[in-house]
GUFIFI-658512 format. One line per field, with one value per residue (C-alpha): residue in one letter; x, y, z. Coordinates in nm, 3 decimals. Example, Ala and Ser with C-alpha at 12.3 -4.5 7.8 and 13.67 -1.06 7.14 Angstrom:
code <- [A, S]
xx <- [1.230, 1.367]
yy <- [-0.450, -0.106]
zz <- [0.780, 0.714]
END
This chain:
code <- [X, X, X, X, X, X, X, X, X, X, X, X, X, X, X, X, X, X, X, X, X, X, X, X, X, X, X, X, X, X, X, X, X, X, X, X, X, X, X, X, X, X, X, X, X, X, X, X, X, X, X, X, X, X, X, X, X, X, X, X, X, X, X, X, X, X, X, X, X, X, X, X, X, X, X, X, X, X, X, X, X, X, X, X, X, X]
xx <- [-0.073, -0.314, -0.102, 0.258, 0.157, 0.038, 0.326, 0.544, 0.327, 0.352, 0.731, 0.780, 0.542, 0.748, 1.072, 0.985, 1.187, 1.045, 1.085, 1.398, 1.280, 1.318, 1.494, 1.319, 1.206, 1.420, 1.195, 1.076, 1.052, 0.741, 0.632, 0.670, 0.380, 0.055, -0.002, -0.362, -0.414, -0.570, -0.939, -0.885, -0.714, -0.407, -0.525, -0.172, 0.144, 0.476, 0.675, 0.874, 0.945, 0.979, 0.770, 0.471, 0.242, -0.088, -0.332, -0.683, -1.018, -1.119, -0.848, -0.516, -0.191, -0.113, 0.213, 0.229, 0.522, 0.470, 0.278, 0.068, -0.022, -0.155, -0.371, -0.483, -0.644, -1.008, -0.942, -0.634, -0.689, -0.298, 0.017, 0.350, 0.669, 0.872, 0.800, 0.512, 0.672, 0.696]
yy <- [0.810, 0.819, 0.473, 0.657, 0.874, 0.727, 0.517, 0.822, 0.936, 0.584, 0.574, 0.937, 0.835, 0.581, 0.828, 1.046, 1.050, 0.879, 1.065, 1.058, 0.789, 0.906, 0.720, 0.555, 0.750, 0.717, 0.683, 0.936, 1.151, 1.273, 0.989, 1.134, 1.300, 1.138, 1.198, 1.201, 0.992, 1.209, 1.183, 1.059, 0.709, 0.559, 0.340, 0.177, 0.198, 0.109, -0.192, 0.008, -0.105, 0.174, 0.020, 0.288, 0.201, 0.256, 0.380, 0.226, 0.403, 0.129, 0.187, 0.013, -0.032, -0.219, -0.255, -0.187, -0.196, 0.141, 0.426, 0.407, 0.092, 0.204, 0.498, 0.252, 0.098, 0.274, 0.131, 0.349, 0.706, 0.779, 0.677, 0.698, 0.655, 0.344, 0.054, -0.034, -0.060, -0.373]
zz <- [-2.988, -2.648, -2.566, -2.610, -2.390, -2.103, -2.099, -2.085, -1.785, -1.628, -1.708, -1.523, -1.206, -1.144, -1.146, -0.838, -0.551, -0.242, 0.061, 0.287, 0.554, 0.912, 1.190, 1.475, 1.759, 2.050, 2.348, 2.487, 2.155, 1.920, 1.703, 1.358, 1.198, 1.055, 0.667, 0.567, 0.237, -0.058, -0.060, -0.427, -0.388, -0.588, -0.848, -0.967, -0.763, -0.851, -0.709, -0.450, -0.142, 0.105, 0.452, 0.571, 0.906, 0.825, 1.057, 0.998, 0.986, 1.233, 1.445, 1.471, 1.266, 0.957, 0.756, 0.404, 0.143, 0.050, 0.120, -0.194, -0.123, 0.222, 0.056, -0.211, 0.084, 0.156, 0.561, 0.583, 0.713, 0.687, 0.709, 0.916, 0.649, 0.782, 0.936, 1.245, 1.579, 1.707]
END
């Protein structure tokens, strides 16, 4: 019975709704906001690829396929949804 159920709960985490990416900002324009990764880490993300620009602890940038996969990351202080500027 525990198993059936943490399928279901596996089956339904994978369900949510990513957020709407944002466009690019133009130059000149506010980068978009920093979101701080939970002090409690992911320990399983789905396979969705949705880019997110991490921002290391150590400072820098890194590229990950998905924002959970960037807070699953203990080097990651938060994330930027889309991809790093070139």
């Amino acid at each position: 019975m525990r198993i059936a159920w943490f399928i279901v709960l596996l089956a339904l985490a994978g369900c949510s709704t990513p957020p709407a990416s944002q466009p690019a900002p133009e130059s000149g324009a506010a980068p978009t906001p920093l979101i701080a990764c939970p002090e409690t880490r992911p320990e399983l993300c789905t396979m969705q690829y949705a880019p997110a620009c991490a921002e290391l602890v150590a400072g820098g940038q890194r590229e990950y396929a998905s924002s959970c996969n960037a807070c699953a990351d203990v080097a990651v202080a938060g994330y930027r949804e889309g991809p790093c500027p070139k």
